[in-house]
C-alpha positions in Angstrom: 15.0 -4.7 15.3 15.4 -2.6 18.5 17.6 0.1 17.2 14.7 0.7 14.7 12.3 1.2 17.8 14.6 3.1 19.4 15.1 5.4 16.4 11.2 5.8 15.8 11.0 6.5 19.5 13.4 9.5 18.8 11.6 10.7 16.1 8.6 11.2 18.3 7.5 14.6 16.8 9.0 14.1 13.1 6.2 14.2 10.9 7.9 15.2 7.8 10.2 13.0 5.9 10.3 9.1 5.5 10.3 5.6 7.3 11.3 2.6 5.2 9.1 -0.7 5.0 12.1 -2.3 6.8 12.5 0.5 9.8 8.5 0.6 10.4 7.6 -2.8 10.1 10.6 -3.6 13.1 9.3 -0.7 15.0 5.4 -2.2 15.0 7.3 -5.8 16.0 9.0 -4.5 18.6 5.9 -2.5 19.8 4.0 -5.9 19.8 6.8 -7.9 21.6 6.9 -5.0 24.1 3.3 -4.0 24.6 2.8 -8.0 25.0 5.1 -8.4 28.3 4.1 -5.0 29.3 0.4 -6.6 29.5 1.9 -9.6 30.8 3.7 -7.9 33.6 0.8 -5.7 34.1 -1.5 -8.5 35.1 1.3 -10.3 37.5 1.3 -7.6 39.5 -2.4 -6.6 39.2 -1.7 -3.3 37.6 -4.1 -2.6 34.7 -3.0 0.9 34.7 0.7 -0.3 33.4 -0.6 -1.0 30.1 -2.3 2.2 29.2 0.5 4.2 30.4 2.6 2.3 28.0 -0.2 2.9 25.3 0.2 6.5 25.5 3.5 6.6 25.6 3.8 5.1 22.2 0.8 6.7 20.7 2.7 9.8 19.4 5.9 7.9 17.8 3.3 5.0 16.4 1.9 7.7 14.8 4.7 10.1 13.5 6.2 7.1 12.5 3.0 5.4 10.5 3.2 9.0 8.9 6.6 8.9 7.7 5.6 5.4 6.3 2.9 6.6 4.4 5.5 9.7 2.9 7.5 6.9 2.0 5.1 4.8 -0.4 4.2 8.6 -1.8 1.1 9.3 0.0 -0.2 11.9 2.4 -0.1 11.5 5.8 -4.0 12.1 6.1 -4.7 8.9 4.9 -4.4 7.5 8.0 -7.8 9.1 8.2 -9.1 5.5 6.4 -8.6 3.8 9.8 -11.7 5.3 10.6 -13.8 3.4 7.2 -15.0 0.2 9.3 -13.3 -3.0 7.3 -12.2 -1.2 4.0 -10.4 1.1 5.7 -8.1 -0.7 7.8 -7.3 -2.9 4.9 -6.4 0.0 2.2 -3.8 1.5 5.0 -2.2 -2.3 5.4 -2.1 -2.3 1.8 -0.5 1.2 1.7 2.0 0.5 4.2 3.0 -2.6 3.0 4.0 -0.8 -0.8 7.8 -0.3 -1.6 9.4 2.7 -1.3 8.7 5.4 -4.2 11.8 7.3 -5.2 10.4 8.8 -8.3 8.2 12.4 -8.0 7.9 11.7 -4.1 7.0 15.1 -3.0 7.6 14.3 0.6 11.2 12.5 0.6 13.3 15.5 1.1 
């Protein structure tokens, strides 16, 4: 699960190309297990300020990496832009990153 963050953490500035159901899914668990103690931590020592460091720090490979997931399922990149449609939204991009791989006519698998 951790090698999967680790490789999405790597892949920072990789836009292009594709992220399996498998390798994103791991990397948003092990985002939520780590942003969790990160919070947790944060609070035992009174440091709010912990937390959003963390938060941008994984802002650019959550995103690159929710990109590449998109590619994957055979859609552009800019729909991400949904996340912004108040209820509808969020759910269509669950349901888009939750769809198996396409391997036929995927224009962005290279």
């Amino acid at each position: 699960m951790f090698n999967h963050y680790v490789n999405c953490i790597k892949k920072y500035v990789q836009f292009s190309g594709c992220s399996t159901r498998s390798e994103y899914w791991y990397f948003v668990l092990a985002n939520f297990i780590i942003a969790l103690l990160v919070n947790i931590f944060a609070g035992l020592i009174n440091v709010p300020s912990l937390a959003l460091l963390y938060a941008l720090f994984i802002f650019l490979p959550g995103f690159s990496a929710a990109a590449r997931r998109l590619h994957d399922a055979g859609f552009s990149a800019w729909f991400m832009l949904l996340s912004f449609v108040p209820f509808v939204g969020a759910i269509a991009l669950l349901v888009m990153m939750c769809m198996p791989t396409k391997t036929r006519d995927n224009k962005y698998a290279k």
